[in-house]
Backbone of each chain as ProteinMPNN parsed JSONL, in Angstrom:
{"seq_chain_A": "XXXXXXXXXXXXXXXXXXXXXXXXXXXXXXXXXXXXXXXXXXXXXXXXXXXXXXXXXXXXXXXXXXXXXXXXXXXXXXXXXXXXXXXXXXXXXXXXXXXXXXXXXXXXXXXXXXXXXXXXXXXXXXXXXXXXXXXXXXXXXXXXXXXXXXXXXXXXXXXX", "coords_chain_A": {"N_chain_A": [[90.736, 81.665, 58.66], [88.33, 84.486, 59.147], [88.688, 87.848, 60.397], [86.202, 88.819, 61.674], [85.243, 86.019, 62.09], [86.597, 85.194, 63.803], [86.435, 86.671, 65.901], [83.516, 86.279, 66.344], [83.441, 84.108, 67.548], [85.251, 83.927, 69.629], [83.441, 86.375, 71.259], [81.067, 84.104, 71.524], [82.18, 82.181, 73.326], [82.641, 83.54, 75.163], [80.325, 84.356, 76.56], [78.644, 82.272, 76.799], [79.785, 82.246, 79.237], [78.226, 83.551, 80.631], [78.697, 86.192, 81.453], [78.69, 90.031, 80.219], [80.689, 91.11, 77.677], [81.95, 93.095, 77.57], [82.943, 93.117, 80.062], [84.086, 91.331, 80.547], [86.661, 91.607, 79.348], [87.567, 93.323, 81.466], [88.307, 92.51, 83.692], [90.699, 91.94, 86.036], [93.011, 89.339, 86.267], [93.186, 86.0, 87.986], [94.951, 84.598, 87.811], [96.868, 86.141, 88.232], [96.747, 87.947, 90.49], [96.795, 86.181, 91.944], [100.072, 85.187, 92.154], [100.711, 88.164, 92.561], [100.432, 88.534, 95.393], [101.264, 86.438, 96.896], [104.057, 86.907, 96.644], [105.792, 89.392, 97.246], [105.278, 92.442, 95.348], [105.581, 90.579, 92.314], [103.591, 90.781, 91.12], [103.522, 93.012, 89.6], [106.095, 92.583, 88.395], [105.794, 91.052, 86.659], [104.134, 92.277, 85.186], [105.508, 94.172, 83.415], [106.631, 96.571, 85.322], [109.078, 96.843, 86.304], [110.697, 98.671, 88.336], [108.918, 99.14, 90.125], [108.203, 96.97, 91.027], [110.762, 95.981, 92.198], [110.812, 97.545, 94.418], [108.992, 97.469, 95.764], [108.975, 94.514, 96.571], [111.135, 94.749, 98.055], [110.656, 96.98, 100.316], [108.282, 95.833, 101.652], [109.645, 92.911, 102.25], [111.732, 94.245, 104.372], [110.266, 95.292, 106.208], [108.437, 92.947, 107.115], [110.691, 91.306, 107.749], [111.783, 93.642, 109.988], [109.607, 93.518, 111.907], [109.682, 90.763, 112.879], [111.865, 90.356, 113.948], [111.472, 92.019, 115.855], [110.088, 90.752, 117.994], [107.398, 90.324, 117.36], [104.032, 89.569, 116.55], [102.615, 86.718, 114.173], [99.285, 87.894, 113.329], [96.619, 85.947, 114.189], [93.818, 84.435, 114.618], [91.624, 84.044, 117.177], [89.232, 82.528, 119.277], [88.212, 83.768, 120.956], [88.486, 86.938, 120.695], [87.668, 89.092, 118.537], [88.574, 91.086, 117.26], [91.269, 89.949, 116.54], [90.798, 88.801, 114.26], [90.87, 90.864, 112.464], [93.65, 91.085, 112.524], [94.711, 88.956, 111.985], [94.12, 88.956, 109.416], [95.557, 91.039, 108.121], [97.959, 90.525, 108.46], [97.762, 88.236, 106.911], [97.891, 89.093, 104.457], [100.56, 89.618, 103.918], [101.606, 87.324, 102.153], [103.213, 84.879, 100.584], [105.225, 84.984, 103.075], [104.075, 85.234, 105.255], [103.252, 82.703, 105.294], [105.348, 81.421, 105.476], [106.431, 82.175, 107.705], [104.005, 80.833, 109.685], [104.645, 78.537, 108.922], [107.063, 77.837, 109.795], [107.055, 78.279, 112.797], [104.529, 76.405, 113.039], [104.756, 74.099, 111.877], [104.107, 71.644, 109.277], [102.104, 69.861, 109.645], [100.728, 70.503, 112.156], [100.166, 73.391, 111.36], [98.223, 72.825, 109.574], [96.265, 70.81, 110.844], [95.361, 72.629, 113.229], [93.994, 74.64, 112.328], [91.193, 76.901, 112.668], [91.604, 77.739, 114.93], [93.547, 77.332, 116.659], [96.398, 77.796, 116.197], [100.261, 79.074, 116.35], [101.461, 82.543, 116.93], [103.934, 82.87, 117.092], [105.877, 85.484, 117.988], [106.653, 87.759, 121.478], [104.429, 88.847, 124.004], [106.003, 89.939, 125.79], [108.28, 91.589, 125.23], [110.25, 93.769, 124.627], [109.66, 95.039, 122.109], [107.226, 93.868, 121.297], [104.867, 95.113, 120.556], [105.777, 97.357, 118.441], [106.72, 95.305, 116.622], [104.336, 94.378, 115.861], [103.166, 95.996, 114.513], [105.032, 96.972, 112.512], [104.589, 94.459, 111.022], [101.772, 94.334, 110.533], [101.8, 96.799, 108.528], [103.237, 95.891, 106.544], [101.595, 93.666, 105.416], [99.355, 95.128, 104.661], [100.419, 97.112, 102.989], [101.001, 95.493, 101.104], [98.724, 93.8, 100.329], [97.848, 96.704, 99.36], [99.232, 96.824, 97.1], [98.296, 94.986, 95.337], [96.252, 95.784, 94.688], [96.828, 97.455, 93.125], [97.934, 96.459, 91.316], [95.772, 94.799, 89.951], [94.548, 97.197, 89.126], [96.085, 98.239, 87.391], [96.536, 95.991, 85.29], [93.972, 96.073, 84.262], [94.016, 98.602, 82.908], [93.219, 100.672, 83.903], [94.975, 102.1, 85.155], [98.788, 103.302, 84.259]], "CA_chain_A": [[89.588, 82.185, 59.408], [88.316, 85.993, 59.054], [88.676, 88.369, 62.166], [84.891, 88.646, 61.882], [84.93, 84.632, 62.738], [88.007, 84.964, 65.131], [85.554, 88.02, 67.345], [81.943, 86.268, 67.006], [83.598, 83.018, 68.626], [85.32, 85.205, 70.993], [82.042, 86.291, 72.053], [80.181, 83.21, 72.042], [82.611, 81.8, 74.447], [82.186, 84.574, 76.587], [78.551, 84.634, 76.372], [78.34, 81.113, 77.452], [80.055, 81.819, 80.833], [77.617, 84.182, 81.316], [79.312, 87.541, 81.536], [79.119, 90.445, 78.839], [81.779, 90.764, 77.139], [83.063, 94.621, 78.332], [82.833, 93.074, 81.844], [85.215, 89.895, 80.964], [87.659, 92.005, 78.846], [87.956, 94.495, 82.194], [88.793, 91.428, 84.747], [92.422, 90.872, 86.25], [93.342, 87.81, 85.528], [93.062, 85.352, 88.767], [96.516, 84.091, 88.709], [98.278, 87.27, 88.431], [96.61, 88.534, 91.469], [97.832, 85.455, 93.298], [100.934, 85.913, 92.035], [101.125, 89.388, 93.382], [99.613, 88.407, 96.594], [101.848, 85.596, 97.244], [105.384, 87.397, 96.27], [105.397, 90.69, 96.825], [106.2, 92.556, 93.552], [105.922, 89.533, 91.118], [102.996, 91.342, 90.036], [104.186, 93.999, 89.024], [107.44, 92.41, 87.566], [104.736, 90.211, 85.42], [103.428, 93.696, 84.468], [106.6, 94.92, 83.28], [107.275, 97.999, 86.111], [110.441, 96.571, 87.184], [111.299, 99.377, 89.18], [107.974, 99.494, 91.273], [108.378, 95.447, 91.607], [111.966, 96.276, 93.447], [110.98, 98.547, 95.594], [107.51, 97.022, 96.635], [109.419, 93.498, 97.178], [112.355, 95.322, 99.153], [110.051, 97.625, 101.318], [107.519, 94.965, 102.13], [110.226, 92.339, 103.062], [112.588, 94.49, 105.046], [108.974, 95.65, 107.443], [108.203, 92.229, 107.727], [111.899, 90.905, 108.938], [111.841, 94.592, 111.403], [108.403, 92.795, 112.696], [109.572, 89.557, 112.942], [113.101, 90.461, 114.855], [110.875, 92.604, 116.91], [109.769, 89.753, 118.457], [106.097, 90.773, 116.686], [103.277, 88.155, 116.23], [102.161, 86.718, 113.026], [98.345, 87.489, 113.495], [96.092, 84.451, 113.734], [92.391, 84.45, 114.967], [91.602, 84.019, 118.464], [87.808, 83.172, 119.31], [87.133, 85.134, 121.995], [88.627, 88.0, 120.421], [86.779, 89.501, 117.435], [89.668, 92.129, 116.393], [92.286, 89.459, 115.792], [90.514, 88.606, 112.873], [91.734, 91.972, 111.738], [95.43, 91.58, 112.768], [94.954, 88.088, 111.222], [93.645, 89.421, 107.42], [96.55, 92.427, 108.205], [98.978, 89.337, 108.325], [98.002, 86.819, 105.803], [98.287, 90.211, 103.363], [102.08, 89.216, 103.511], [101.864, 86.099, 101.365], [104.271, 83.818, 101.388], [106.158, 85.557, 103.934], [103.133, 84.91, 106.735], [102.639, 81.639, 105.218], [106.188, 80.609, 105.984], [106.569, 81.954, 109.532], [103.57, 79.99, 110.027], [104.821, 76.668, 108.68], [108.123, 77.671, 110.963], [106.104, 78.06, 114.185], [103.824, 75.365, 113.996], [105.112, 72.322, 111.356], [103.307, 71.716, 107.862], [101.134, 69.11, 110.375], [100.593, 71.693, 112.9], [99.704, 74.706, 110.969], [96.764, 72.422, 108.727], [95.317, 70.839, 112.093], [94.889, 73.863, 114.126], [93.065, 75.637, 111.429], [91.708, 78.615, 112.563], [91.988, 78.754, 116.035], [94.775, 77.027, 117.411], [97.601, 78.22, 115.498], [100.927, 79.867, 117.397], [101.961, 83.141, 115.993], [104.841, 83.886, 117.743], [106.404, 86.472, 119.296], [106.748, 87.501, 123.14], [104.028, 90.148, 124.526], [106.899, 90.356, 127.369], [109.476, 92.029, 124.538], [109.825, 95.698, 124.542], [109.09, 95.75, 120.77], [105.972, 93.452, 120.665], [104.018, 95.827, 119.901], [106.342, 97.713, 117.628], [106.866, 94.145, 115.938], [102.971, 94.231, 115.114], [102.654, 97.068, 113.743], [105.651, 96.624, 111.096], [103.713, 92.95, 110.293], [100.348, 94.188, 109.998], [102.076, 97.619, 107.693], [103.502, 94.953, 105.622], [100.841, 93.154, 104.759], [98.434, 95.901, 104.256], [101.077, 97.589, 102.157], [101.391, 94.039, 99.753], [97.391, 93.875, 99.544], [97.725, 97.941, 98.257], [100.155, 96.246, 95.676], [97.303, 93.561, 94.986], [94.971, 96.107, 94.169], [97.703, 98.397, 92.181], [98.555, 95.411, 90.147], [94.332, 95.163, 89.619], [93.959, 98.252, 88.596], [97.114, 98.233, 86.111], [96.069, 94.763, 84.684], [92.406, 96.125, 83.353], [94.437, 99.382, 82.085], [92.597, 101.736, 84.828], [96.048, 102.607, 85.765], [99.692, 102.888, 83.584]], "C_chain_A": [[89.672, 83.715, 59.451], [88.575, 86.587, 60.71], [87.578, 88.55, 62.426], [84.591, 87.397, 62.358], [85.151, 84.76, 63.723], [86.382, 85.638, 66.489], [83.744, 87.194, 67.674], [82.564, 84.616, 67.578], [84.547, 82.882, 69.92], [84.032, 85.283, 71.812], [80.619, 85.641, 72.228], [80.792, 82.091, 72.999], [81.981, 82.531, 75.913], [80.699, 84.781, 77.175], [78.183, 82.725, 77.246], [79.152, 80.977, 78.995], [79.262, 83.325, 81.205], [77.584, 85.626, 81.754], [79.321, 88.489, 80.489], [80.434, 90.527, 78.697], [82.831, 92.088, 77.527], [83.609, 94.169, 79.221], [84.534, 92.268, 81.949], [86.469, 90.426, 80.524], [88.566, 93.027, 80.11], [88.666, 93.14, 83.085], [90.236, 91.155, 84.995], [92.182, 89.906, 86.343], [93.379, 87.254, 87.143], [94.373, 85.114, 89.551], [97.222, 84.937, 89.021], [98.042, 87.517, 89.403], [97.165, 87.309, 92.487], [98.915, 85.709, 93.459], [101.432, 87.165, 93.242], [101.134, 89.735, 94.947], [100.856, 87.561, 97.544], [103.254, 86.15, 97.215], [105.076, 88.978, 96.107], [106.372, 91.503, 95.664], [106.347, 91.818, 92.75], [104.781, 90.112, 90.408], [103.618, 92.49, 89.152], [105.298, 93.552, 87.698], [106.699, 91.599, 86.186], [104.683, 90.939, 84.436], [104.328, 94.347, 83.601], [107.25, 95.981, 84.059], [108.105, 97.187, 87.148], [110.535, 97.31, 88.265], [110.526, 99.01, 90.827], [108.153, 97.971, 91.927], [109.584, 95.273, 92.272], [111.726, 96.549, 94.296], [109.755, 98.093, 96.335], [107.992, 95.59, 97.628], [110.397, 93.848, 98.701], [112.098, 96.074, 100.588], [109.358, 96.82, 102.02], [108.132, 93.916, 103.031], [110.95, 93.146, 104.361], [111.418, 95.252, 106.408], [108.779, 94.402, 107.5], [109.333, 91.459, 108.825], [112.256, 92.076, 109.858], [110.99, 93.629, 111.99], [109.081, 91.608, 113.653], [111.109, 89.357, 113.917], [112.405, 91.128, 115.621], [109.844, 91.904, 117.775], [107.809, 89.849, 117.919], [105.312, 89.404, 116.923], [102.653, 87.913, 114.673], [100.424, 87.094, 113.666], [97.302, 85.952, 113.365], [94.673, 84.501, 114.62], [92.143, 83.628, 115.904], [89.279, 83.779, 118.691], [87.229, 83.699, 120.465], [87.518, 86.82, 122.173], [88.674, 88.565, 119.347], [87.86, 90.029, 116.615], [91.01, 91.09, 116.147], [92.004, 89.1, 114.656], [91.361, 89.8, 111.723], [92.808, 91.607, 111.556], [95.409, 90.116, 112.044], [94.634, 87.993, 109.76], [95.224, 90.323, 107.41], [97.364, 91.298, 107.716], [99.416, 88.428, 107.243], [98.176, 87.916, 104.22], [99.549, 89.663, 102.985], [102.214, 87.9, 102.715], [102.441, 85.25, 102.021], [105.187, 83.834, 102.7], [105.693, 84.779, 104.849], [103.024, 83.325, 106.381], [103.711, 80.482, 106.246], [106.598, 80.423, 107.188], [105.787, 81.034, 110.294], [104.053, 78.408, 109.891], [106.4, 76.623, 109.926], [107.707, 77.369, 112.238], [105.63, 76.742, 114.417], [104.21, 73.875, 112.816], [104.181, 72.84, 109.947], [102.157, 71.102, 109.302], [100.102, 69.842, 111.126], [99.426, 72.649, 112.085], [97.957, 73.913, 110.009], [96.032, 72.112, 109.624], [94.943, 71.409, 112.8], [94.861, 74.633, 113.446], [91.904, 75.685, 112.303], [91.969, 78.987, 113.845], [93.179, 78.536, 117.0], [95.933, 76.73, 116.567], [98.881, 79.353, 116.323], [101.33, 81.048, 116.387], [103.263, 83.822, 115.9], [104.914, 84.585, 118.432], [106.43, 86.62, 120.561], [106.292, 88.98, 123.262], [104.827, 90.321, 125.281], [107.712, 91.528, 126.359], [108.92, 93.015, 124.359], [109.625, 95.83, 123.206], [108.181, 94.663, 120.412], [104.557, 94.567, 119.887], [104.089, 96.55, 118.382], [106.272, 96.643, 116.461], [105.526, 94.07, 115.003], [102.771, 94.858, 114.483], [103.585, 97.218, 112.353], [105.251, 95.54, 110.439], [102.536, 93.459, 109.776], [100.739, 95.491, 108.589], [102.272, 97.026, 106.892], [102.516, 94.574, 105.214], [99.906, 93.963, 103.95], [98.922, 96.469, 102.915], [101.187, 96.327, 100.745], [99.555, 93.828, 99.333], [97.038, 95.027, 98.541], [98.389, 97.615, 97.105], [98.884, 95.585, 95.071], [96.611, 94.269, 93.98], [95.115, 96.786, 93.061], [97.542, 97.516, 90.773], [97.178, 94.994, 89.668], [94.517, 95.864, 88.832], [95.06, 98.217, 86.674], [96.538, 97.017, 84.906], [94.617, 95.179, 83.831], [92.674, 97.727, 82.805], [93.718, 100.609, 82.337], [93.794, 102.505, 85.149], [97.648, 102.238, 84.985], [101.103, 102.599, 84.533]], "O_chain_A": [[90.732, 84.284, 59.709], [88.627, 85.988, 61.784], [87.452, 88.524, 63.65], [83.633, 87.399, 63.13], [84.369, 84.589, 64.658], [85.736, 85.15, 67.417], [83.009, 87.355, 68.649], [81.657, 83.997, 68.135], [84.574, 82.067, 70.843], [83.654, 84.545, 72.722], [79.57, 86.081, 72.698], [80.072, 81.189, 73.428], [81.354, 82.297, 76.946], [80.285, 85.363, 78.177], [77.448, 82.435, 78.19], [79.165, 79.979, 79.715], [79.757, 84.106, 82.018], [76.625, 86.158, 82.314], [79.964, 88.05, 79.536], [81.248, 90.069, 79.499], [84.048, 92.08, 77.708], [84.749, 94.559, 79.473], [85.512, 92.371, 82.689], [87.472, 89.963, 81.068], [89.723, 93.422, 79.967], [89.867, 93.015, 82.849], [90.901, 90.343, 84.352], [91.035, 89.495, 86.521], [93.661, 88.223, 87.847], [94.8, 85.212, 90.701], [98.112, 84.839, 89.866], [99.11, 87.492, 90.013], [97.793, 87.471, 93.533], [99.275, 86.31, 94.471], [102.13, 87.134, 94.256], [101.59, 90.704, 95.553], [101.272, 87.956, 98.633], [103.816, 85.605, 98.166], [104.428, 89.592, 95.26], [107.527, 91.347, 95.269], [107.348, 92.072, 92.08], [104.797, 90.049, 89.179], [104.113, 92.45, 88.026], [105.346, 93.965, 86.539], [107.071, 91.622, 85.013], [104.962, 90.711, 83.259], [103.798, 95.236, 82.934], [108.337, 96.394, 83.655], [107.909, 96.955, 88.341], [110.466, 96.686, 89.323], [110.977, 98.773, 91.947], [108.231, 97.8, 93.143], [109.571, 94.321, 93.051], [112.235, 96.006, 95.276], [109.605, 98.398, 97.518], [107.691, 95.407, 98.807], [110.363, 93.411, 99.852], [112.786, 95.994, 101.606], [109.64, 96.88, 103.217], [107.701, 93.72, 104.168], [110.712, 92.629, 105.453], [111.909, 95.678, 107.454], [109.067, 94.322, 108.694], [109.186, 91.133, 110.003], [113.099, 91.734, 110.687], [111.58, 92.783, 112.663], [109.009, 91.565, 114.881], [111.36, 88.299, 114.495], [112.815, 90.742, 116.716], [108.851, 92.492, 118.203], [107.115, 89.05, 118.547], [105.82, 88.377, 117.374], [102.242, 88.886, 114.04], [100.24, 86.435, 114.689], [97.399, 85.105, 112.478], [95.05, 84.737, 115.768], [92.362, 82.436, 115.687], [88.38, 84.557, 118.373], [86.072, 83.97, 120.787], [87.21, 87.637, 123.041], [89.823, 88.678, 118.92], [88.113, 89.595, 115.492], [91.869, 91.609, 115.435], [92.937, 89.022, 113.856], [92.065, 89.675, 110.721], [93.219, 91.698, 110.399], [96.382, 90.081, 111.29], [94.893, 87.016, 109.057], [95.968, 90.058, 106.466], [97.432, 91.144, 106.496], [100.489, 88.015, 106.804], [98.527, 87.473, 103.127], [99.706, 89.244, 101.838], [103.362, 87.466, 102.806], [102.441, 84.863, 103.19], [105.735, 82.856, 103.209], [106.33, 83.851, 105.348], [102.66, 82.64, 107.337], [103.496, 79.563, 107.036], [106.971, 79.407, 107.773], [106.254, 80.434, 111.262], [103.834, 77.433, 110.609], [106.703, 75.682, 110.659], [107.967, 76.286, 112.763], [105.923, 76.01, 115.362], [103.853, 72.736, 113.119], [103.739, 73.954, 109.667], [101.471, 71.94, 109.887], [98.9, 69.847, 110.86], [98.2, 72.612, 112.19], [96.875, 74.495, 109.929], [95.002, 72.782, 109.697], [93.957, 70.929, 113.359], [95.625, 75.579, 113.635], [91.516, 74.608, 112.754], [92.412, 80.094, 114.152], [93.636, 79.303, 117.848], [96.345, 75.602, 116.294], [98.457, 80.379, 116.855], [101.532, 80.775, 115.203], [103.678, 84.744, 115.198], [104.267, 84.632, 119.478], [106.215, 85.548, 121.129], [106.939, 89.985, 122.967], [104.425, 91.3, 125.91], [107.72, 92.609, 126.947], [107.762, 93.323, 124.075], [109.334, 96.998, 122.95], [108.21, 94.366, 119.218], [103.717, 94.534, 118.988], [103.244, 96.537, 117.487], [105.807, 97.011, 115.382], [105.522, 93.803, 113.802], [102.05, 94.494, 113.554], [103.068, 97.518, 111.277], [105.493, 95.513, 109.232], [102.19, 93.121, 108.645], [100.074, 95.296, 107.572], [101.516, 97.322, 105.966], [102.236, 95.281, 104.246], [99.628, 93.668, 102.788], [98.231, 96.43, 101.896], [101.459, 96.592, 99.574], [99.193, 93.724, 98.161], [96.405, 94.916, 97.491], [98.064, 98.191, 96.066], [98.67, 96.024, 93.941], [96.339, 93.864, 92.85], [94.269, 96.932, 92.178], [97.174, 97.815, 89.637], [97.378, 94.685, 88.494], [94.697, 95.449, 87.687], [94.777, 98.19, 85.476], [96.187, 97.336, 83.77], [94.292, 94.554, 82.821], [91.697, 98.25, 82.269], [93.519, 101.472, 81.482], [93.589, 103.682, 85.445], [97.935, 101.041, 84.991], [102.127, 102.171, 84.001]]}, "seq_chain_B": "XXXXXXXXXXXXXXXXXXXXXXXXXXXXXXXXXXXXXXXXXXXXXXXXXXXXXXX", "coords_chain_B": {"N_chain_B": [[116.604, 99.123, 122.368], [115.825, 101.789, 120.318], [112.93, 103.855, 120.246], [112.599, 106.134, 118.184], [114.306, 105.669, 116.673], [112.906, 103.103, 115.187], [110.355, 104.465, 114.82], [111.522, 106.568, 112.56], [112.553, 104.698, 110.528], [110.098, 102.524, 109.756], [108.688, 104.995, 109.096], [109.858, 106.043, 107.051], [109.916, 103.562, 105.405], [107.436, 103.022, 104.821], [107.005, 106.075, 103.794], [108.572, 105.488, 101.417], [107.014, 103.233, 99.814], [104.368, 104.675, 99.127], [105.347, 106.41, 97.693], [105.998, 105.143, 95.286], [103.834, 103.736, 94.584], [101.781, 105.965, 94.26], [103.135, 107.689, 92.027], [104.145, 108.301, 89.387], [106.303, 109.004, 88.09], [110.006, 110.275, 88.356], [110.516, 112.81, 89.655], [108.211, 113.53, 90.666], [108.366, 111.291, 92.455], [110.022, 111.866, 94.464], [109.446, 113.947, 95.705], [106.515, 113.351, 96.67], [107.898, 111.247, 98.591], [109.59, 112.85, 100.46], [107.821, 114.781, 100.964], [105.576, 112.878, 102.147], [107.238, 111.453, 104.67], [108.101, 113.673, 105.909], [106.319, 114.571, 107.466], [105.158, 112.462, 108.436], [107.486, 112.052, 110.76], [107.912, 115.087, 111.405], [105.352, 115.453, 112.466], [104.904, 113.203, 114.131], [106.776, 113.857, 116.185], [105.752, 115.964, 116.66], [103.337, 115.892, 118.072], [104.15, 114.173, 119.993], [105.49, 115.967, 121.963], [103.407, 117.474, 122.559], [101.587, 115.883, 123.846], [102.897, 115.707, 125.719], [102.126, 117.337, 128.426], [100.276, 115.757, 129.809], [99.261, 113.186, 131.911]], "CA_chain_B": [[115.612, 99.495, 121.14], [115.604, 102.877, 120.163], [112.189, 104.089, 119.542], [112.756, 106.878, 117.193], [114.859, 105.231, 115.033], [112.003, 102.51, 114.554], [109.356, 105.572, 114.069], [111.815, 106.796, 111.611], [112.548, 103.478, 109.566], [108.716, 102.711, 109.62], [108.191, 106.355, 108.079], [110.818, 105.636, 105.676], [109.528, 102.273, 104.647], [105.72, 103.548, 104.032], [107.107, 106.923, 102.659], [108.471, 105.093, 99.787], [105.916, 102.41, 99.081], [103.324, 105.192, 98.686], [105.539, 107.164, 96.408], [106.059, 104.303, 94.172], [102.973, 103.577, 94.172], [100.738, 106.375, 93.341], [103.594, 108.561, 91.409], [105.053, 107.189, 87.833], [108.014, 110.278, 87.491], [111.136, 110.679, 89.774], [110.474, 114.036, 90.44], [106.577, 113.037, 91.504], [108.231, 109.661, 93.696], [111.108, 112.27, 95.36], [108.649, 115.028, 96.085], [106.06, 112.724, 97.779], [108.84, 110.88, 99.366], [109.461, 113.874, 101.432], [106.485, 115.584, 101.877], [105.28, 112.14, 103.288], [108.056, 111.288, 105.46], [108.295, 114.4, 107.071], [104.993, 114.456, 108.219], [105.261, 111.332, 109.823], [108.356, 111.839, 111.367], [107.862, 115.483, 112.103], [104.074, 115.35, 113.035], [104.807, 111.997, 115.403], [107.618, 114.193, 117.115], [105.083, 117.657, 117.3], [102.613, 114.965, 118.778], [104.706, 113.719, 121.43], [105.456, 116.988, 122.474], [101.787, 118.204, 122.602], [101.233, 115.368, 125.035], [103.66, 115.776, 126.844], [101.789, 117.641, 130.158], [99.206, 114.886, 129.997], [100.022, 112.196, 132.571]], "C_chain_B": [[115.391, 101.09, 121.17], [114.354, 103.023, 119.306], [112.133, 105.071, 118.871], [113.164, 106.492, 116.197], [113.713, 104.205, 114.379], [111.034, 103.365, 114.473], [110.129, 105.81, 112.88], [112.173, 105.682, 110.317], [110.861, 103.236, 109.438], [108.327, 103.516, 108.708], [108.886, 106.396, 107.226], [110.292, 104.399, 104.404], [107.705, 102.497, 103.77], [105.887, 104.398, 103.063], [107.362, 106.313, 101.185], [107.789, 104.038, 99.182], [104.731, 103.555, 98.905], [103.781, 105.936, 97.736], [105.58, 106.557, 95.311], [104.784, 103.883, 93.936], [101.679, 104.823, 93.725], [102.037, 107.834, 92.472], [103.996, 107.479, 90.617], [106.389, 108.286, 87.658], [108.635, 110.203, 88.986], [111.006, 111.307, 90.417], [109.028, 113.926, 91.355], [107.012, 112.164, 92.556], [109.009, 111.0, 94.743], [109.929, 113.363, 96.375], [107.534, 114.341, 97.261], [106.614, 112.088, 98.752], [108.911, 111.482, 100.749], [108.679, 114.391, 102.123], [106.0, 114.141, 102.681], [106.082, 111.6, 104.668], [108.014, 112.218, 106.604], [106.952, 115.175, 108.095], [104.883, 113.384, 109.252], [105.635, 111.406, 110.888], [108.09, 113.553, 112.217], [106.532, 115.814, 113.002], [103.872, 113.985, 114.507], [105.711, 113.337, 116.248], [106.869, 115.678, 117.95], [104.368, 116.96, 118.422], [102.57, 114.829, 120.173], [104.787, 115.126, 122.273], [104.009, 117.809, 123.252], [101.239, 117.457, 123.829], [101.945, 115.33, 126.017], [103.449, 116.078, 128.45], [100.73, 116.367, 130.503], [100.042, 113.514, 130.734], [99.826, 110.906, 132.012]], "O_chain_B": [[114.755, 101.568, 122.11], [114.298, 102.637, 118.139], [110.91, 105.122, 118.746], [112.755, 106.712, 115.057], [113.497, 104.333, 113.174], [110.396, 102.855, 113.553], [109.584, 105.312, 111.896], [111.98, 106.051, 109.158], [110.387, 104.164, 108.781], [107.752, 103.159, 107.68], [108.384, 107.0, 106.278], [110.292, 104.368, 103.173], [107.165, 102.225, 102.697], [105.462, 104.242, 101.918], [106.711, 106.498, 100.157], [107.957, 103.891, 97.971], [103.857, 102.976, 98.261], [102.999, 106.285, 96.852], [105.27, 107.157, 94.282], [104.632, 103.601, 92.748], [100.773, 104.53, 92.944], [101.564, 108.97, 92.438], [104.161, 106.285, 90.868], [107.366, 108.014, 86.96], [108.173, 110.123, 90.124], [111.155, 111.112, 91.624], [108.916, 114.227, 92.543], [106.308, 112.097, 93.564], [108.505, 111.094, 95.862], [109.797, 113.345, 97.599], [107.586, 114.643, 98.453], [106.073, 112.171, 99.854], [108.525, 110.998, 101.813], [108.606, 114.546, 103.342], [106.029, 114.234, 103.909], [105.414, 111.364, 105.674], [107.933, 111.93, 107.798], [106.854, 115.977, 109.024], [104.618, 113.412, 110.454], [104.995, 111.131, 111.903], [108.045, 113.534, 113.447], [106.632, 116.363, 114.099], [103.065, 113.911, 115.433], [104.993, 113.819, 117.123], [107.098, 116.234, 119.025], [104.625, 117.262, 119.588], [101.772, 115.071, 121.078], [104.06, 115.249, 123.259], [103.873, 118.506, 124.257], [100.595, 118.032, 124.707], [101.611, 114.93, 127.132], [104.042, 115.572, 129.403], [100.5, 116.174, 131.697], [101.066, 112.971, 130.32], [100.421, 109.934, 132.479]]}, "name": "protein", "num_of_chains": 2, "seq": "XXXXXXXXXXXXXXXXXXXXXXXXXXXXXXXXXXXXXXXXXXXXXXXXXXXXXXXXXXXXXXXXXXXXXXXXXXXXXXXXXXXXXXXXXXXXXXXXXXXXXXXXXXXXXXXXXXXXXXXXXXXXXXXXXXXXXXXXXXXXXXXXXXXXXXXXXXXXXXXXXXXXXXXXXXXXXXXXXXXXXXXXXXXXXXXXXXXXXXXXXXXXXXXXXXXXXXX"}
């Protein structure tokens, strides 16, 4: 088969999901961004930038276990209070991390039946570093979504 | 709980996720490193000071 075949059934795939073809060639890839989302730094390490995938995993974990010894709360969405939504997006930024404190807290059982509003997230507003605690959880996460978007940008070759 | 030292770990932990992330050279990660750090650390500490008469 010529590379003139190979490219016009290339782009009659692509053409049949609807997208031109610049658009689909620019797109991170789905899984990687889970990936990256879910483990912080596996994008990256996917990507090849070892280094940055050390230091993103190492920084990210060691702010979420300050948080999480700082008696912190995982965020989790409250409905009669609008802004936990925030501190609960800030949160679930951390991947697996937030996923697992949650399954610690409330059970596998737990954490699927009290979807979205009766979920525990931890911590103790009494503890002199609840607050402190939150604010290294929600840095974390935020900091692993800026990875998300890094590992985006790198992936469609916006960024080396 | 010493709160300085968790301001300063905090400003440690951001400083170098932002150098790694928008620098690619050593000398670019070390340089932001610093300059961000010590902004944190000494801009939280001018801060405190500044409020200080405020009850």
């Amino acid at each position: 088969m010529s590379s003139a075949d190979a490219h016009s059934r290339k782009r009659t795939s692509e053409e049949k999901k609807g997208r031109p073809p610049a658009e689909e060639a620019r797109r991170a890839p789905y899984r990687l961004l889970a990936a990256a989302w879910l483990v912080p730094g596996l994008g990256h390490w996917i990507l090849g930038k070892r280094t940055r995938a050390i230091v993103f995993l190492a920084v990210i974990f060691a702010a979420f276990i300050t948080g999480v010894l700082l008696d912190g709360e995982i965020g989790t969405p409250k409905p009669q209070s609008p802004f936990s939504w925030l501190a609960a997006f800030a949160c679930l930024g951390n991947g697996l991390l937030s996923i697992i404190r949650l399954v610690w807290l409330n059970g596998v059982g737990g954490l699927l039946s009290n979807l979205p509003f009766g979920l525990q997230g931890g911590g103790s507003p009494s503890a002199a570093g609840f607050a402190y605690g939150n604010t290294f959880l929600y840095t974390a996460g935020l900091m692993n979504l800026l990875a998300v978007l890094d590992v985006a940008d790198i992936a469609r070759g916006d960024k080396d | 709980m010493d709160h300085l030292l968790l301001m300063i770990w905090h400003a440690f932990l951001v400083s170098a996720f932002f150098a790694f992330l928008w620098r690619s050279s050593a000398v670019g990660r070390k340089n932001l490193f610093l300059k961000t750090f010590l902004i944190m650390v000494v801009g939280s500490a001018a801060l405190g000071w500044l409020m200080y008469p405020f009850p």
